[in-house]
NUKEMI-488933 format. One record per atom (N, C-alpha, C): residue number from 1; residue in one letter; chain; atom name; x, y, z. Coordinates in Angstrom, 3 decimals. Atoms other than C-alpha are relative to their C-alpha. Example, Ala and Ser with C-alpha at 12.3 -4.5 7.8 and 13.67 -1.06 7.14 Angstrom:
BEGIN
<r i="1" aa="a" ch="A" at="N" u="0.890" v="-1.190" w="0.000"/>
<r i="1" aa="a" ch="A" at="CA" u="12.300" v="-4.500" w="7.800"/>
<r i="1" aa="a" ch="A" at="C" u="0.900" v="1.200" w="0.000"/>
<r i="2" aa="s" ch="A" at="N" u="-0.820" v="-1.190" w="-0.060"/>
<r i="2" aa="s" ch="A" at="CA" u="13.670" v="-1.060" w="7.140"/>
<r i="2" aa="s" ch="A" at="C" u="-0.770" v="1.090" w="0.730"/>
// end
This chain:
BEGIN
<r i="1" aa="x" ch="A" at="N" u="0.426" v="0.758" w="1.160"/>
<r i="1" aa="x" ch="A" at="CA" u="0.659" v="8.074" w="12.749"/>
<r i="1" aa="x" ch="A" at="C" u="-0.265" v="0.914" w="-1.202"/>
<r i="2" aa="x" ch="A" at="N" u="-0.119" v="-0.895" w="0.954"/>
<r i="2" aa="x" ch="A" at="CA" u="-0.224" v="11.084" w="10.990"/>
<r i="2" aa="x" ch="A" at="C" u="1.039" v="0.455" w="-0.666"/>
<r i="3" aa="x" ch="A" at="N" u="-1.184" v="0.188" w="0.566"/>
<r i="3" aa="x" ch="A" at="CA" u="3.332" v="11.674" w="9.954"/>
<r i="3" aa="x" ch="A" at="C" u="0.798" v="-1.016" w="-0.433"/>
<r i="4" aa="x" ch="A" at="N" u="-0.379" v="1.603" w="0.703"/>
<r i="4" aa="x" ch="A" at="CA" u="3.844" v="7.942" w="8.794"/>
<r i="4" aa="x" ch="A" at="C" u="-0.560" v="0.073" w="-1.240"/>
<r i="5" aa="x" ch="A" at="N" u="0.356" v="0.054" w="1.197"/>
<r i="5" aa="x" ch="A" at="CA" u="1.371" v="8.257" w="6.469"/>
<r i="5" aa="x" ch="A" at="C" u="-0.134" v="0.896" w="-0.944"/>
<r i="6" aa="x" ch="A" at="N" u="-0.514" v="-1.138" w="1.204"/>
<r i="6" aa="x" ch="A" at="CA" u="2.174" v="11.956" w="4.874"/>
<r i="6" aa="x" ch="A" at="C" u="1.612" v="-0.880" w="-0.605"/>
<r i="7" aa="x" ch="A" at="N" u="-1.294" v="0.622" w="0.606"/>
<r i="7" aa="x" ch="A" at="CA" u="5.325" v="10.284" w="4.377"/>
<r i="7" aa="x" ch="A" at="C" u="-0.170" v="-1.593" w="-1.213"/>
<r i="8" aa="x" ch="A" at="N" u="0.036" v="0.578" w="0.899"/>
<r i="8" aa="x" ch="A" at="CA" u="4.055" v="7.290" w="2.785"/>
<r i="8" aa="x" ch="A" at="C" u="-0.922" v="0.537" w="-1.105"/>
<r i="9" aa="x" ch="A" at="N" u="0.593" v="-0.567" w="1.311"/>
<r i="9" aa="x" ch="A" at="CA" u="1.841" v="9.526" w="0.610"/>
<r i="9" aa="x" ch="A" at="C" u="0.933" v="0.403" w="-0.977"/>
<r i="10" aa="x" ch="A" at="N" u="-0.872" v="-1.096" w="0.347"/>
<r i="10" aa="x" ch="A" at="CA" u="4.880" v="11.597" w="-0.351"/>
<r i="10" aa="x" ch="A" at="C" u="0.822" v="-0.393" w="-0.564"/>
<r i="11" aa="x" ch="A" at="N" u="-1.302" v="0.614" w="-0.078"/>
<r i="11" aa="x" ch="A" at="CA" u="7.498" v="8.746" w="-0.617"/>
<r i="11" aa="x" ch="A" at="C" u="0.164" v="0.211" w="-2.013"/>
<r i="12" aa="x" ch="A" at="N" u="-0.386" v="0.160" w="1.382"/>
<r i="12" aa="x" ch="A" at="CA" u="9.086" v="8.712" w="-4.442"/>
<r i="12" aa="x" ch="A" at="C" u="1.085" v="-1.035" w="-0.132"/>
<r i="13" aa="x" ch="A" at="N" u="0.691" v="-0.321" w="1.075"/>
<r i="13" aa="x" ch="A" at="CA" u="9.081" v="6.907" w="-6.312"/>
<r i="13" aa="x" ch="A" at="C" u="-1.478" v="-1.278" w="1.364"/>
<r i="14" aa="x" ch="A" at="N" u="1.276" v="0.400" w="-1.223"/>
<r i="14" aa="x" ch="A" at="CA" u="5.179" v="5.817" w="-4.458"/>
<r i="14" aa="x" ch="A" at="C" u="-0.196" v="-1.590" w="0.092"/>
<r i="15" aa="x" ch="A" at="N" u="0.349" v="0.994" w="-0.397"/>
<r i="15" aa="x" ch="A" at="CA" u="5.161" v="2.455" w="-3.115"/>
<r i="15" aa="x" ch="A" at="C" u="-1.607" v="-0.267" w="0.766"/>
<r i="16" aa="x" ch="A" at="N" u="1.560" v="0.077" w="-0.329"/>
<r i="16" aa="x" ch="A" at="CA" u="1.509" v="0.928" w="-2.356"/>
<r i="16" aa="x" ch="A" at="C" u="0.176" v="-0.225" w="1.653"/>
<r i="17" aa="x" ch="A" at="N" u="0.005" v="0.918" w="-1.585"/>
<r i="17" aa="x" ch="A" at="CA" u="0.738" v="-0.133" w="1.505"/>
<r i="17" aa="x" ch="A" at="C" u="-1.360" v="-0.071" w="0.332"/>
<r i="18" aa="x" ch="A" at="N" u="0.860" v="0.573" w="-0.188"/>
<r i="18" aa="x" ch="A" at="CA" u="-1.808" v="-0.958" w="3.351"/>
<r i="18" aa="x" ch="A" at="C" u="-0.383" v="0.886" w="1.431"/>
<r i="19" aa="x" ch="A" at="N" u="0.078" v="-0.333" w="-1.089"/>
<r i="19" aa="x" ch="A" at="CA" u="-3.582" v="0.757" w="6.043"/>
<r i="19" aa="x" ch="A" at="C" u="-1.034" v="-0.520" w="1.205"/>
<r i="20" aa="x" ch="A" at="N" u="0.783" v="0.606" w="-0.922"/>
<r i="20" aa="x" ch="A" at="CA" u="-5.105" v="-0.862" w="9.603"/>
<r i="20" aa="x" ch="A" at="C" u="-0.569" v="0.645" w="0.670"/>
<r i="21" aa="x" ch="A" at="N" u="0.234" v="-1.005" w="-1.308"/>
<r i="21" aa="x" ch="A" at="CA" u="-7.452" v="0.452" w="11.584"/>
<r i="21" aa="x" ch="A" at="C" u="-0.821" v="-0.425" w="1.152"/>
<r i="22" aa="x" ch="A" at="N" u="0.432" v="0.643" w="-1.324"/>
<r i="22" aa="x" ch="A" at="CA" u="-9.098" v="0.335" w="14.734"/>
<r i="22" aa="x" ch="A" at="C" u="-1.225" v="-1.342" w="0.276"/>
<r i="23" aa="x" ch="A" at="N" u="1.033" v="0.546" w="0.563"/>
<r i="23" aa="x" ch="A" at="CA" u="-12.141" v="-1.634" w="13.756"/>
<r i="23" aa="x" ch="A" at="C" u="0.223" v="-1.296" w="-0.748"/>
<r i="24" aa="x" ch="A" at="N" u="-0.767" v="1.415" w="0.731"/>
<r i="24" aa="x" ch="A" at="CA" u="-9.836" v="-4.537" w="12.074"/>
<r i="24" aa="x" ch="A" at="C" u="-0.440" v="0.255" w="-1.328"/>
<r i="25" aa="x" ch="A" at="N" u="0.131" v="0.018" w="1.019"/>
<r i="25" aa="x" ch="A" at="CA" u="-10.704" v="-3.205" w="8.788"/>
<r i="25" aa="x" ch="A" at="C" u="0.978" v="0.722" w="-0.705"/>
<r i="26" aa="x" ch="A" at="N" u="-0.750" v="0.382" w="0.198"/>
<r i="26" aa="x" ch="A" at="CA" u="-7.911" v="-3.331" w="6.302"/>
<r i="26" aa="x" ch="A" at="C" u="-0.144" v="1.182" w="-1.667"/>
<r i="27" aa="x" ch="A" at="N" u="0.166" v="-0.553" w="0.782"/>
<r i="27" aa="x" ch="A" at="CA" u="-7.478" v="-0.259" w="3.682"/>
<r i="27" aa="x" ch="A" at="C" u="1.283" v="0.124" w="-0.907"/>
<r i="28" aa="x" ch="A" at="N" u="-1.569" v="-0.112" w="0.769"/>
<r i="28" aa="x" ch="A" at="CA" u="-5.145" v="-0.698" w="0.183"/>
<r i="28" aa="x" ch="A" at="C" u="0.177" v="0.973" w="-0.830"/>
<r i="29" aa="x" ch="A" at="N" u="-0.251" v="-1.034" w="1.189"/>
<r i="29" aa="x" ch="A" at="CA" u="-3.949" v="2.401" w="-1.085"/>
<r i="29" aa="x" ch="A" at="C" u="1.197" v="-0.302" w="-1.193"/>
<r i="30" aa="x" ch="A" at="N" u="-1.039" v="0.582" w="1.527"/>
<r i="30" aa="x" ch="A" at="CA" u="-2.301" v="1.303" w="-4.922"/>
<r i="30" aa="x" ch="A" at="C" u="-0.117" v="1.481" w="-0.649"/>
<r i="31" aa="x" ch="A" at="N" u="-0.286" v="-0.371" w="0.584"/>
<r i="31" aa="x" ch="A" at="CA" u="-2.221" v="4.909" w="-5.727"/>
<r i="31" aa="x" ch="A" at="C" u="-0.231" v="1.406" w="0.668"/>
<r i="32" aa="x" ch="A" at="N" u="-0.352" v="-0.911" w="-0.734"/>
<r i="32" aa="x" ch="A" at="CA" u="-0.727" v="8.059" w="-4.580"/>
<r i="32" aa="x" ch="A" at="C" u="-1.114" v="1.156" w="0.788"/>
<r i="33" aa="x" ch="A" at="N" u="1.534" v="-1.108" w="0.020"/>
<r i="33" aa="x" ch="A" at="CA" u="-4.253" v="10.433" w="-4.984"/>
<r i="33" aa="x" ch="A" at="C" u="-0.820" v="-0.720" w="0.773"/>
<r i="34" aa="x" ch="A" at="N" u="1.570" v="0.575" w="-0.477"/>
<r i="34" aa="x" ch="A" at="CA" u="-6.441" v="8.000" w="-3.240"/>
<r i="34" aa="x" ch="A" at="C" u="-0.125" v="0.744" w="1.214"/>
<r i="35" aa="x" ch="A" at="N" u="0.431" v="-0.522" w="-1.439"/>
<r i="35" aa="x" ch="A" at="CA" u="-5.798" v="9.377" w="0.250"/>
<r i="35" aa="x" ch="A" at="C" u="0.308" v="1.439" w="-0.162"/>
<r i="36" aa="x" ch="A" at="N" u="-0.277" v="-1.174" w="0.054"/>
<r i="36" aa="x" ch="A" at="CA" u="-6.131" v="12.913" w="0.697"/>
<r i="36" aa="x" ch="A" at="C" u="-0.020" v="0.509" w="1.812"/>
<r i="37" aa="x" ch="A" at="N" u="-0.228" v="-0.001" w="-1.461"/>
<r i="37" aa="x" ch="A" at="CA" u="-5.355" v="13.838" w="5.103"/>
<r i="37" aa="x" ch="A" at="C" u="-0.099" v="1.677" w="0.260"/>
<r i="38" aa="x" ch="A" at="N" u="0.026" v="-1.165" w="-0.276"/>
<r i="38" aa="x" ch="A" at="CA" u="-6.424" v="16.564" w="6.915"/>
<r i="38" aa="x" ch="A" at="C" u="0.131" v="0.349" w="1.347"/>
<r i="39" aa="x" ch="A" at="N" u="-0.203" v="-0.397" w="-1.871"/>
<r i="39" aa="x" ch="A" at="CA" u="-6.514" v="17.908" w="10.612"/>
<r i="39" aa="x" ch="A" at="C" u="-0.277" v="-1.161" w="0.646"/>
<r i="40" aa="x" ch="A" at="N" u="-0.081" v="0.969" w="-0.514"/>
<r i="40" aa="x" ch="A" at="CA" u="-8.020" v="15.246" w="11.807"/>
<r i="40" aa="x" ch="A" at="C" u="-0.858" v="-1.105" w="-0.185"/>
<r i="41" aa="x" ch="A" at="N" u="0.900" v="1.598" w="0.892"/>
<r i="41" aa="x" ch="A" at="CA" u="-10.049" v="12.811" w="9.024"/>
<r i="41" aa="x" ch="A" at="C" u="1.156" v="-0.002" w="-1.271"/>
<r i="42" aa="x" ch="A" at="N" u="-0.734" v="0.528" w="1.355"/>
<r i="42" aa="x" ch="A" at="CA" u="-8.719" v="11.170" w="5.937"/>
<r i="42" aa="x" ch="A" at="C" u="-0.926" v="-0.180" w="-0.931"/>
<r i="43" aa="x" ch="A" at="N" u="0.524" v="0.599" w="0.841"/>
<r i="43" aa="x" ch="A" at="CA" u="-10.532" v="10.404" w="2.847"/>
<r i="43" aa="x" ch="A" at="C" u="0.641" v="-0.495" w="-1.114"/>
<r i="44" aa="x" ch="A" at="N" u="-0.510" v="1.362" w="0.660"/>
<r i="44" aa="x" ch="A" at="CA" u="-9.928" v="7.586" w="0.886"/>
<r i="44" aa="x" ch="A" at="C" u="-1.236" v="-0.525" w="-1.188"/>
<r i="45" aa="x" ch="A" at="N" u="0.358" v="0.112" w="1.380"/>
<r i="45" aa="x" ch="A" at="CA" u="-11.181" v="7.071" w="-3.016"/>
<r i="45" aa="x" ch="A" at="C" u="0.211" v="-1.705" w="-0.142"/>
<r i="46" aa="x" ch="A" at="N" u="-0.372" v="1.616" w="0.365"/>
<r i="46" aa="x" ch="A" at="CA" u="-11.641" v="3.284" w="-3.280"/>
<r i="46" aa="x" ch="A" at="C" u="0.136" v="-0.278" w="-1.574"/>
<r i="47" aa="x" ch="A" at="N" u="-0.385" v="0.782" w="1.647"/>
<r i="47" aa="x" ch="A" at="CA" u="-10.595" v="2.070" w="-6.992"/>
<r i="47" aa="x" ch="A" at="C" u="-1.562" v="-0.553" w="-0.665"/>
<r i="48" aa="x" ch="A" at="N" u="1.251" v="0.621" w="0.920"/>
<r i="48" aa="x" ch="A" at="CA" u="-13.108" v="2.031" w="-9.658"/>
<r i="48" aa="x" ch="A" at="C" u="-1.329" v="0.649" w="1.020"/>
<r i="49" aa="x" ch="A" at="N" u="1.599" v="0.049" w="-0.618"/>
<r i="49" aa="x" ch="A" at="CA" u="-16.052" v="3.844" w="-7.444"/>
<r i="49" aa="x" ch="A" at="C" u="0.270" v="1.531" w="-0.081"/>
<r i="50" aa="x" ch="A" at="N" u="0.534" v="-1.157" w="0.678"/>
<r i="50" aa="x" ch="A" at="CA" u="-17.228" v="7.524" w="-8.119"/>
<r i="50" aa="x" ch="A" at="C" u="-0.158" v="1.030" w="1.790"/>
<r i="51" aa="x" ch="A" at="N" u="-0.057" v="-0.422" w="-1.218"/>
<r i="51" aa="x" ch="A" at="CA" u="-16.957" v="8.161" w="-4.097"/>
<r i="51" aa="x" ch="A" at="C" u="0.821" v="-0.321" w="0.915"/>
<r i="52" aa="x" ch="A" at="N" u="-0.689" v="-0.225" w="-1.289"/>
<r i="52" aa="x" ch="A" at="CA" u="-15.560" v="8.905" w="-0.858"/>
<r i="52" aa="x" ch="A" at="C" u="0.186" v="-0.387" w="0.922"/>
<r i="53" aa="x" ch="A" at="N" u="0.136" v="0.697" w="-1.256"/>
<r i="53" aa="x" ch="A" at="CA" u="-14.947" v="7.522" w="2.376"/>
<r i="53" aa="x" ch="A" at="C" u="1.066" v="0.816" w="1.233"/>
<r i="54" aa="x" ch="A" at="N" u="-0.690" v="-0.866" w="-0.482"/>
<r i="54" aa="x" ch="A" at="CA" u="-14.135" v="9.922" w="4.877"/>
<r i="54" aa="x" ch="A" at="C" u="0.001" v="-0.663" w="1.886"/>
<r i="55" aa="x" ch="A" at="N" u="-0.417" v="0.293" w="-1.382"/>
<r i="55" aa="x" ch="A" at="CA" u="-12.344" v="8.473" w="8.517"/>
<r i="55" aa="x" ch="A" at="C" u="0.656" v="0.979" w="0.958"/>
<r i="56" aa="x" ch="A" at="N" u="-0.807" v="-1.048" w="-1.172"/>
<r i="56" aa="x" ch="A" at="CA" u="-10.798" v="10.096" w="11.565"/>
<r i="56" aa="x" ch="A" at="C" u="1.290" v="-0.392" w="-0.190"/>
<r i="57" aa="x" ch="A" at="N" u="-1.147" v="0.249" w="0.018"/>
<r i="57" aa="x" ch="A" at="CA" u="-7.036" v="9.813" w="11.676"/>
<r i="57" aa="x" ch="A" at="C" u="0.455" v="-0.940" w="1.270"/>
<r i="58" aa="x" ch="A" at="N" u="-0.540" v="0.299" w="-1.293"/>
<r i="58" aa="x" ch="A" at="CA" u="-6.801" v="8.403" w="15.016"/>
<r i="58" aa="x" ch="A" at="C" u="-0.857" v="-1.451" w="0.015"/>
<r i="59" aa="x" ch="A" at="N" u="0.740" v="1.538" w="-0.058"/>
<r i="59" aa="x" ch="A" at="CA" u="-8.637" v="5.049" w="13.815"/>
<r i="59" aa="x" ch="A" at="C" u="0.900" v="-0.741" w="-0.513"/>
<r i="60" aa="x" ch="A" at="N" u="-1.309" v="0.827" w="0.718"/>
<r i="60" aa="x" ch="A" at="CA" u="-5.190" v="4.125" w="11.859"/>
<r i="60" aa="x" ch="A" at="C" u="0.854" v="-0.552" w="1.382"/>
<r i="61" aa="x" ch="A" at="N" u="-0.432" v="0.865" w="-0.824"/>
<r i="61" aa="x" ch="A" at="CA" u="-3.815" v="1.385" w="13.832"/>
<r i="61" aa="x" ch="A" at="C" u="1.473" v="-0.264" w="-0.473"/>
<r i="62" aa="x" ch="A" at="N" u="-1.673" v="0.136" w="0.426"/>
<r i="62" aa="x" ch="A" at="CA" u="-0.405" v="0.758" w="11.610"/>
<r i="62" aa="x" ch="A" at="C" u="-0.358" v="0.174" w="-1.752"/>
<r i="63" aa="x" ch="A" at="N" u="0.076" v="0.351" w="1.512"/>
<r i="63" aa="x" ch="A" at="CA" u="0.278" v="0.798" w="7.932"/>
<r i="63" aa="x" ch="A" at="C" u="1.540" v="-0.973" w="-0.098"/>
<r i="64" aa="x" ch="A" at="N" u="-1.113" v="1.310" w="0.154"/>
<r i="64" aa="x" ch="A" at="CA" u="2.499" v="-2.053" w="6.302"/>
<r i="64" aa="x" ch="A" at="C" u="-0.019" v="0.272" w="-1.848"/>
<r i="65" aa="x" ch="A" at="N" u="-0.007" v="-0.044" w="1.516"/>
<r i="65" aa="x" ch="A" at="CA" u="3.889" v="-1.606" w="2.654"/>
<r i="65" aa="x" ch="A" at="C" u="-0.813" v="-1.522" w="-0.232"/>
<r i="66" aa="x" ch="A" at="N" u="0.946" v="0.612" w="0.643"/>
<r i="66" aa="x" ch="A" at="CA" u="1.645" v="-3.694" w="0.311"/>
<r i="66" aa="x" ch="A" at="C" u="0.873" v="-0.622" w="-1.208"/>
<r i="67" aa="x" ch="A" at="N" u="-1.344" v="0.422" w="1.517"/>
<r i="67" aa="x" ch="A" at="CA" u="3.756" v="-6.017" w="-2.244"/>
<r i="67" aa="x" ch="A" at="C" u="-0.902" v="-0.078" w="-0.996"/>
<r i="68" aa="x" ch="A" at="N" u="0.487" v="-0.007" w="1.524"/>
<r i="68" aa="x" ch="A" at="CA" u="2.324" v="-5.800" w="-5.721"/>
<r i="68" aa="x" ch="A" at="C" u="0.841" v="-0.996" w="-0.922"/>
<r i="69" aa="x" ch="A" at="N" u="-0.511" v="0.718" w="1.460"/>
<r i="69" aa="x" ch="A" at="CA" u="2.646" v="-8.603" w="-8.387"/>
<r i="69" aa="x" ch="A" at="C" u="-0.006" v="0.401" w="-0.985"/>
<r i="70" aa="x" ch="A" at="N" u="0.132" v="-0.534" w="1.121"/>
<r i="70" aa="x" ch="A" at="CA" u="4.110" v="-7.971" w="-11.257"/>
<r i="70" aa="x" ch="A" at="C" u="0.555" v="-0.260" w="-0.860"/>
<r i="71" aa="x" ch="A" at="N" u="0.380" v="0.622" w="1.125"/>
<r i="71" aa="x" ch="A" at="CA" u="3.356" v="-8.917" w="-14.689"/>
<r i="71" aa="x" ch="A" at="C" u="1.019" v="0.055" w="-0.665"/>
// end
């Protein structure tokens, strides 16, 4: 899973998705910087908030591109 989602960090030009995790809670990255992945946590910059949210990697259950409406 860890190489699913360097790849969807990485992809060009950056499509949004969505990531699941073990816990049934439901994370939308809309922008390339939010997730930053490391050995073996992630942190994740929620939109509009001044902080962090740092998970294990091995709580990602799937990711699913995220369709965006648009204006």
């Amino acid at each position: 899973m860890v190489e699913a989602l360097k790849e969807h960090l990485l992809r060009k030009p950056f499509a949004p998705f969505r990531m699941i995790l073990r816990n049934g809670e439901q994370i939308d990255v809309t922008r390339q910087f939010q997730v930053a992945v490391g050995l073996t946590k992630f942190s994740y910059a929620p939109p509009a908030s001044r902080t962090t949210i740092q998970l294990n990697l091995k709580d990602i259950v799937s990711l699913e591109r995220l369709e965006v409406e648009k204006n």
